[in-house]
N, C-alpha and C positions, 0 to 999 in steps of 0.2 A: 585578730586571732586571740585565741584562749588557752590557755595550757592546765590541766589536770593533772595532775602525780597522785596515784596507789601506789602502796606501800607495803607488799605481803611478806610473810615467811609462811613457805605453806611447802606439803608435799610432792611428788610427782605427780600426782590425779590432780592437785590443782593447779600446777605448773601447767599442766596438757589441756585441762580447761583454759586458760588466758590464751592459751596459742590457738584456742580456735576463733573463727571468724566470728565477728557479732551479728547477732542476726533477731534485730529487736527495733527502735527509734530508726537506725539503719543497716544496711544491709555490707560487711566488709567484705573487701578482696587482699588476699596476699598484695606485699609488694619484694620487692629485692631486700635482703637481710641486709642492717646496719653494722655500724663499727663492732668488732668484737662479737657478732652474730647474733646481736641482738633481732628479732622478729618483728617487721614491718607489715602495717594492714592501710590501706586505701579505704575511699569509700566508695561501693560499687552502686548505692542507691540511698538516698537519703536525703534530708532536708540540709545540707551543708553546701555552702560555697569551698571551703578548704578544712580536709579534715586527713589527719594521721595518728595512729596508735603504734607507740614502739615498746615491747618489751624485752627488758634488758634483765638477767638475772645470774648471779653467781652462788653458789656451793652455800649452804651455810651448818654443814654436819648430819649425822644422823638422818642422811635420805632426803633433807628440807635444803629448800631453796627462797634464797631473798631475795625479792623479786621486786623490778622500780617498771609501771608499769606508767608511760607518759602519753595524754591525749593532746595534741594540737587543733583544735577546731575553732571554726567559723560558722555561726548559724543562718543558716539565707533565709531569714525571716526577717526585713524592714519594716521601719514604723514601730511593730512589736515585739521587738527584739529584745526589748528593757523587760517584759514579759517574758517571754519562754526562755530569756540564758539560764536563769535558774531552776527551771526545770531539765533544761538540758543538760545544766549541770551535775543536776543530781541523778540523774541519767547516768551520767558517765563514769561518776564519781561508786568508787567500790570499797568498803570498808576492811574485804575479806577476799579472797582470790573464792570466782565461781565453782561450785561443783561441776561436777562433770554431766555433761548437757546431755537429756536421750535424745539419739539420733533420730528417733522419728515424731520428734514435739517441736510444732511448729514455733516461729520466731515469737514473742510475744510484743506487743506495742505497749507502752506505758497511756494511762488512762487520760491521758489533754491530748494525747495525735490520732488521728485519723487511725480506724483498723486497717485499711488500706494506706501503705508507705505510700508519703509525697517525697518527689526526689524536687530537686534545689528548683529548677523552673517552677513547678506547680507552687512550692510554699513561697516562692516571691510572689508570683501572679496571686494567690489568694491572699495573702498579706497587702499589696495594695488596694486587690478590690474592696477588702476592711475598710480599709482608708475611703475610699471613696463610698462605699452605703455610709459611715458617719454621713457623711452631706445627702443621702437620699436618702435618709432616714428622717435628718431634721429638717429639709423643707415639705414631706411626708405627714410631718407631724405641726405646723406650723398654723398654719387654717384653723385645726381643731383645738387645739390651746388657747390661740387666743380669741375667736369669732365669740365667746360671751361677751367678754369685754368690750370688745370691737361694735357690737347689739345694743351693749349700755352706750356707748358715744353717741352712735347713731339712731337710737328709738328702735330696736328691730324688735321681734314679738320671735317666738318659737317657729313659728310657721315662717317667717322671715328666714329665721337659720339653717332651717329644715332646705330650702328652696335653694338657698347660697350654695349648702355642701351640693347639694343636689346641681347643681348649675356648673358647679368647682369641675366635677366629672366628667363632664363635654370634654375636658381638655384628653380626654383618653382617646379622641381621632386624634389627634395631633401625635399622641404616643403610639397610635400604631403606624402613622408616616413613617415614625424615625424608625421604630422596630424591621421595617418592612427595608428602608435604607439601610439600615443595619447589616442585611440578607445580600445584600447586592454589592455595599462596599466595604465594609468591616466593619467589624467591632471596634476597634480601637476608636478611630475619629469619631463613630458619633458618640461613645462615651466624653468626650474633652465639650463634644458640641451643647450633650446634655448639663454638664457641668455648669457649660458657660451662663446659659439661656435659662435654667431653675435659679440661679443666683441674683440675673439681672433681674429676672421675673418678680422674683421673693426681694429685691431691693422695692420695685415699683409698687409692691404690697406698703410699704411704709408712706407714700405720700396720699392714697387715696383721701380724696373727700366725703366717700359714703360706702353703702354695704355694699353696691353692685359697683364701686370700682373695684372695690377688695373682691369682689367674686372673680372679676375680670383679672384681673393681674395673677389671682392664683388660679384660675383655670390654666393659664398658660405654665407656671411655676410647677402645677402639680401634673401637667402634662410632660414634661422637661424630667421632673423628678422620677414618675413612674415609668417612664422610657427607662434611665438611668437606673434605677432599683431590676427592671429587667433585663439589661444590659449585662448588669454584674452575674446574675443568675445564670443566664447563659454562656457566660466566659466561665466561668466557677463549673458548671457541668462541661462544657467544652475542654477544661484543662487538668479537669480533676481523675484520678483513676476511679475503676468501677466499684470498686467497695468505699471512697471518700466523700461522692458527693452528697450524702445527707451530711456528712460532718461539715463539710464546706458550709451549705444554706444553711446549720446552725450556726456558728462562727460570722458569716456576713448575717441572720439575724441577731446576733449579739449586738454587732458595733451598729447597723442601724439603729436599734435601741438606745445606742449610746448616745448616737447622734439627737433622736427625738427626747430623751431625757436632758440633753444639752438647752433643747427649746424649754421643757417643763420649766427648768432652774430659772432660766430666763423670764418666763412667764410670771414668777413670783415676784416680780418686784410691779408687776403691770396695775398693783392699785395703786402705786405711788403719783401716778396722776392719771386722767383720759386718757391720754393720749401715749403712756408709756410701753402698754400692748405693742405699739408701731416697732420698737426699740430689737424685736423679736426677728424681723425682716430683712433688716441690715446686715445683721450677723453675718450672712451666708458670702454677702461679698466681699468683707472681709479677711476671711478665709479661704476665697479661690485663687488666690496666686498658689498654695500649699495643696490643692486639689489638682491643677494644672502640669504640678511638680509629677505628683502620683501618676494621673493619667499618661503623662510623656513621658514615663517612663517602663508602661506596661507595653510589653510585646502583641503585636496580631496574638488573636486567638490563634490555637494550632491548626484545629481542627477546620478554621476557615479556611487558612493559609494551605494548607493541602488538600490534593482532589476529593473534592465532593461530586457527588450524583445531582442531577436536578430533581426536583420534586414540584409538584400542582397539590394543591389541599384537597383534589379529588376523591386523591387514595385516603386521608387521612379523615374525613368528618365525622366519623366516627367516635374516634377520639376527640377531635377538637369539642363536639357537641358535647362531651361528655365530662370534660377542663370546665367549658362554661358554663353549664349547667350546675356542675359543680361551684366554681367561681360566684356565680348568682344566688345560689342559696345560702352559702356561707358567710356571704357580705351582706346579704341583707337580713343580717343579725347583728355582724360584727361589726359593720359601718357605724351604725346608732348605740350599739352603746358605747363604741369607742370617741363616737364623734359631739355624743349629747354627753359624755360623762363630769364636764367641766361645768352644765350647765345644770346637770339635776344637781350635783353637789353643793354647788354654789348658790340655788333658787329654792331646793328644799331640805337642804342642810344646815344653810348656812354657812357655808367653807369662805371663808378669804382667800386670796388669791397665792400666800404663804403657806396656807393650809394644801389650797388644791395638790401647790405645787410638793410639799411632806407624803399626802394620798398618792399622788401619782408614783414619784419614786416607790414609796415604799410597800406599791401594791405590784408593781411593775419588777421591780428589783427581782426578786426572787423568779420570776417569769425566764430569768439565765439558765436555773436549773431545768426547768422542762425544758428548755431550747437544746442544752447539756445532753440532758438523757434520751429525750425524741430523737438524736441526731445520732447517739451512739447503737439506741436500738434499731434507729430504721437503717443504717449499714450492716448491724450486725445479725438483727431477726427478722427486717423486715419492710415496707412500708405501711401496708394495708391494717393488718390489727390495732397496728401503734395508732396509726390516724386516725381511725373509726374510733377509738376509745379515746381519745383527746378531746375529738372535737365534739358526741355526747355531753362527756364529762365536762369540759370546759361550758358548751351552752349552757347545762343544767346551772352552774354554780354564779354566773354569771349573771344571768335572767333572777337568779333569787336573789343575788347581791342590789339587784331593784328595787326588792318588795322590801329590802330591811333597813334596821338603822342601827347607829351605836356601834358596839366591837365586831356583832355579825356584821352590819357594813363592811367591817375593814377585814375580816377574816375571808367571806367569801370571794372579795375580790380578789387577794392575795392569792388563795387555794385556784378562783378558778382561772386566773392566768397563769400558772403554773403548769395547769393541766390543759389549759388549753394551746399554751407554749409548744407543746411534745408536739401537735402536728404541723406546727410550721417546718422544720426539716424534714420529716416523714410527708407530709402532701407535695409542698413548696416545689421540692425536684423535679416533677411527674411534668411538666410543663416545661423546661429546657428537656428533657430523657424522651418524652415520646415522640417526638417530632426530629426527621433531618435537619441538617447543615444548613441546608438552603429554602427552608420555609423556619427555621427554630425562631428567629424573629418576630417572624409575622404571624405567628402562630399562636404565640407568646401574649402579642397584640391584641391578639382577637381573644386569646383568651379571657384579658385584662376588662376585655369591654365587656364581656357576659360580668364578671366581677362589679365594675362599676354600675352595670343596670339592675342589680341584683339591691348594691349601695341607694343608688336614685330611688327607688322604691323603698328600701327600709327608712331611709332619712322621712319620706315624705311622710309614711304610715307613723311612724314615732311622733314627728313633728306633730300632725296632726291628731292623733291618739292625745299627746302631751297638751297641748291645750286645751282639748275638750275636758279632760278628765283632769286636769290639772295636776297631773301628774306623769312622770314618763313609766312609771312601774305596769301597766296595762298592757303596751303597744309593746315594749319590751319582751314582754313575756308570750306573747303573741306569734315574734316573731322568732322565737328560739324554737318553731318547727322549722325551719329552715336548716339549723345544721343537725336536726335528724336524716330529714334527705339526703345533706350530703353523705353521711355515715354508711346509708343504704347501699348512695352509689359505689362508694370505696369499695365495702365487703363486696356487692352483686358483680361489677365491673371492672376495679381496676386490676389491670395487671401488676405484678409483683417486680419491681423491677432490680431489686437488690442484686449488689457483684455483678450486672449483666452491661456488656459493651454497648455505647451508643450505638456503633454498626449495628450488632446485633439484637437491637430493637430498632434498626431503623434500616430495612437492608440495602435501603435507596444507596447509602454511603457505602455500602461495603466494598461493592468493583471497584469505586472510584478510589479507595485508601488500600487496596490489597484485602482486607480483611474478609476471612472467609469463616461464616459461624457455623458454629457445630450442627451437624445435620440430626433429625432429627423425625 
């Protein structure tokens, strides 16, 4: 618990103002008046485990009143909690007794929460999923950091690498198994199962003797991890309110990143011998006893745990064709340059492995803020504009970050992962949101796979582009018509799905939870 003390001498309008309810971070309720009739508030909706506001005030002349005005809270945000006390602090913290509030202006959120209030369940359960995309972020990212290195050990050639990642994406049947279990027994378990199996997987990546054991060990690892990356996404829309979940999928792309920037740092010491790349692999099991922690401590989804409708993907291929298609054009731009970017810098750069790892942060870093903004615009304007102008923008800056060298090197990449950042919360959601309760897994899956065949063909086209031409700036560029397609299909096709209930974009659920959407 916390305790805040304001400290006013103020009027009767601002007296009248403190004794109204807050209605802002969260939402208060009267309670029973304290000693000497002091004014008690509850919290009727909010991200608090335990919270009270009391104010107390006596006479102090001339119409004014001194006013001691005390918050007692508790924030139910775990894991990040060292993070938003201070914000919530300052939150609650008031220098001057409020004005008098227009009765018909709405609550306002401070700009780090959701525009949709999370009450204490939703900011636990997305505070752990944080916790766990760190680990599906960085076994995620683990293959593509170090597989140049891993090429030097072993003799591989570009076309070798090309084939690995390419190979690596098989493991995406084994992720729609679990997504498809997922649908059938819950969410919870195979989140813990995913945990377990990417870590042991990403250990067995460190003893390989050659390229295609390492392909092998993380076909499995990156099947295990992309289950679990999907896992979270769907728990985060299943438990999130209708105006939070862009904010959510920003937030869990954040600490993702956190997690794969945890690989970069690591990856920087991997010239210090052959064989130090392996060093990168290990990591992850030593971290899952504090993964395990997380996971057993998230509740069922809600939305599984209460009646759902059945569903066949009969009614749905519409959509799903339209996710994968999606999925496939997108990746196969963004597969190869995020998967060759350790190789062109380091083959026609120059970059040391110190180096890579300074590029990577510091082109990546700033990529927070488009995740930031994309996530606050697609709750609050939108999904569709926001996305179609990201992911343009983003190809264009990216593909030229190719063809350059020097500070535009490092400027375009900076600029176009910022910009291409904005559509990971604005598209990201559209795949837990269009699909019911009891296909959202498997659906998720199938998604995943038009994604990864989209990747299998950019890896190869680059791979081999980059040898021939000995360089990767050609194929790269080639393949940045892919997220023009996608862009088309967002504006042409996608529904709009901002503030709108998963019932009602999914009406398979609605009999079975009571929910009845507005007719129409």
């Amino acid at each position: 618990m916390r305790t805040t003390t304001n400290r006013f001498d103020t009027d009767d309008a601002g007296l009248a103002a403190l004794l109204v309810p807050r209605d802002d971070l969260l939402a208060e309720e009267p309670l029973a008046d304290g000693d000497g009739g002091a004014r008690r508030f509850g919290c009727a909706e909010g991200p608090f485990d335990e919270y009270e506001r009391t104010v107390a005030w006596q006479p102090a002349g001339d119409g004014r009143h001194a006013v001691v005005e005390e918050v007692r809270w508790a924030i139910a945000i775990p894991i990040w909690g060292g993070l938003f006390r201070p914000l919530a602090r300052r939150q609650l913290e008031r220098r001057e007794a409020p004005v008098p509030a227009d009765p018909d202006a709405d609550g306002r959120a401070p700009w780090w929460s959701p525009p949709a209030r999370l009450d204490a369940r939703a900011a636990r359960v997305l505070s752990r999923l944080c916790g766990l995309s760190m680990l599906a972020g960085y076994l995620g990212t683990t293959i593509s950091q170090t597989l140049t290195f891993a090429a030097d050990e072993f003799g591989a050639s570009k076309a070798d690498q090309g084939a690995t990642l390419s190979a690596v994406r098989v493991g995406v049947l084994l992720s729609l198994a679990l997504m498809a279990a997922a649908d059938r027994r819950g969410r919870k378990r195979l989140l813990t199962v995913c945990a377990v199996g990417g870590a042991v997987a990403s250990f067995a990546g460190a003893l390989s003797p050659s390229m295609w054991a390492l392909g092998g060990t993380q076909t499995v690892a990156r099947a295990f991890s992309t289950a679990l990356a999907l896992l979270i996404a769907v728990v985060a829309a299943e438990e999130m309110p209708a105006g939070g979940r862009a904010y959510a999928a920003s937030v869990l792309a954040m600490t993702g990143a956190l997690g794969g920037g945890l690989a970069v740092i690591l990856v920087s010491f991997a010239d210090a011998a052959p064989w130090a790349w392996r060093i990168v692999y290990v990591v992850p099991v030593l971290l899952l006893p504090g993964y395990l922690r997380i996971a057993g401590r998230l509740p069922e989804s809600r939305r599984f745990v209460r009646p759902h409708g059945r569903a066949t993907l009969r009614g749905h291929r519409g959509r799903l064709a339209l996710l994968m298609a999606s999925g496939f054009f997108g990746l196969l731009f963004l597969a190869p340059v995020s998967q060759f970017q350790n190789d062109f810098l380091k083959d026609e750069h120059g970059f040391t492995a110190p180096m890579l790892a300074l590029f990577t942060l510091a082109t990546n870093t700033p990529g927070g803020i488009g995740i930031v903004v994309g996530g606050r615009l697609a709750d609050v304007r939108g999904r569709r504009m926001v996305g179609a102008i990201g992911t343009i923008g983003g190809a264009a800056l990216l593909a030229i970050g190719y063809q350059v060298s020097g500070a535009l090197l490092w400027l375009t990449f900076t600029v176009g992962t910022v910009v291409a950042a904005v559509t990971v919360p604005a598209l990201g959601v559209y795949g837990p949101e269009l699909f019911p309760t009891a296909l959202r897994g498997k659906a998720n899956g199938l998604i995943t796979l038009g994604g990864v065949a989209g990747s299998s063909v950019g890896l190869s086209i680059a791979g081999h582009l980059g040898d021939r031409y000995g360089t990767l700036g050609p194929g790269i560029a080639l393949l940045a018509l892919g997220p023009l397609v996608v862009a088309a299909l967002v504006l042409a096709l996608y529904p709009e799905t901002a503030h709108v209930e998963l019932e009602e974009l999914n009406p398979e659920d609605a009999p079975a939870t009571g929910f009845a959407p507005p007719l129409t």
